[in-house]
N, C-alpha and C positions, 0 to 999 in steps of 0.2 A: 503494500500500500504506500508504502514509502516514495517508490519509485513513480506512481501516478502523481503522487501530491506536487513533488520536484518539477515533474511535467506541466502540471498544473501552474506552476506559483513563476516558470520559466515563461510559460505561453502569457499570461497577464502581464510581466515584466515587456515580454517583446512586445506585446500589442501597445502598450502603453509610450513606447519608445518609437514604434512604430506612428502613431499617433502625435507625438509631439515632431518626429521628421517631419509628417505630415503637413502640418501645422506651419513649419519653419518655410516647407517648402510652397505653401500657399504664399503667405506674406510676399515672398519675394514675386512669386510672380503677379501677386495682387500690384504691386508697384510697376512693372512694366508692362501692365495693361493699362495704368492709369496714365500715362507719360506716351502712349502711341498715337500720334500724330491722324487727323481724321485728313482724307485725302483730300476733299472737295476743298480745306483753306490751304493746305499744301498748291494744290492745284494754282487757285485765284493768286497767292502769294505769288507762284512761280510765273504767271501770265501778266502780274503788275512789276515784275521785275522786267520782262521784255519787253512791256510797256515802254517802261523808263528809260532803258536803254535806245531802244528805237529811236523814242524822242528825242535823244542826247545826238546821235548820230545822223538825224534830220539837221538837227541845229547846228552841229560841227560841218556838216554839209552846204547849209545855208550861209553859213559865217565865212566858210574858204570861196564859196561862189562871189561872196560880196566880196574879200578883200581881192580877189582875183581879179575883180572889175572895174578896182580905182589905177587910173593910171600915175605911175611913178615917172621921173624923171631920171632917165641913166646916168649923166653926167651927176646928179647929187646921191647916187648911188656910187658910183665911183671917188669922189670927193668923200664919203664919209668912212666908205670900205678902205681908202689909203693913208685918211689921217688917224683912225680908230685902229686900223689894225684889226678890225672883223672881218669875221664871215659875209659874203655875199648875199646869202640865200637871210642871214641873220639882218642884216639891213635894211635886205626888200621887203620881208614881212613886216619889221617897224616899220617903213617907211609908209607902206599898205594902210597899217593899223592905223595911223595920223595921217591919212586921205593925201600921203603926197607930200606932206608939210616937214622941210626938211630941219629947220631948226627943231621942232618938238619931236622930231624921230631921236633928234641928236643928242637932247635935255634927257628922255628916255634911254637910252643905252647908255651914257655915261652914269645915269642913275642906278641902271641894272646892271651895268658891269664897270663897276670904276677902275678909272687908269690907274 
């Protein structure tokens, strides 16, 4: 009878241990159920994010078409690339930027890059 009782007092022991893994192992996944993301705001988040971007690259589009279309003067291109010691392409886009206007191209890069 001995040997039933051991059987007995062993099987409640496991059950019980059984039951509190159990237990352990609910919580945890009760947490990464609560943290899983529902798809439909995933979705919308990820479609205002292309939004945004699109727009950005509309506008950097729009912005290169317009300085593209002011004209500059090459001699004051020249004149500021030999006495600054700049870049070309760094001149013409100032120069673009201030409609042409070569003193305020000139007050700008001496400001952005001092001698």
């Amino acid at each position: 009878m001995e040997g039933a009782e051991e059987a007995g007092a062993e099987m409640t022991i496991d059950s019980k241990d059984l039951q509190q893994q159990s237990k352990a192992f609910d919580k945890l996944t009760d947490r990464v159920e609560d943290r899983q993301l529902d798809s439909s705001r995933v979705q919308s988040a990820m479609a205002s994010i292309a939004a945004s971007r699109e727009a950005d690259l509309n506008a950097k589009r729009l912005r290169e078409k317009e300085l593209a279309s002011v004209k500059i003067n090459a001699a004051d291109v020249e004149i500021i690339v030999n006495e600054l010691e700049m870049e070309k392409n760094v001149v013409e886009r100032t120069l673009r930027e201030h409609k042409g206007d070569a003193v305020a191209a000139t007050r700008e890069l001496l400001s952005r890059y001092p001698l």
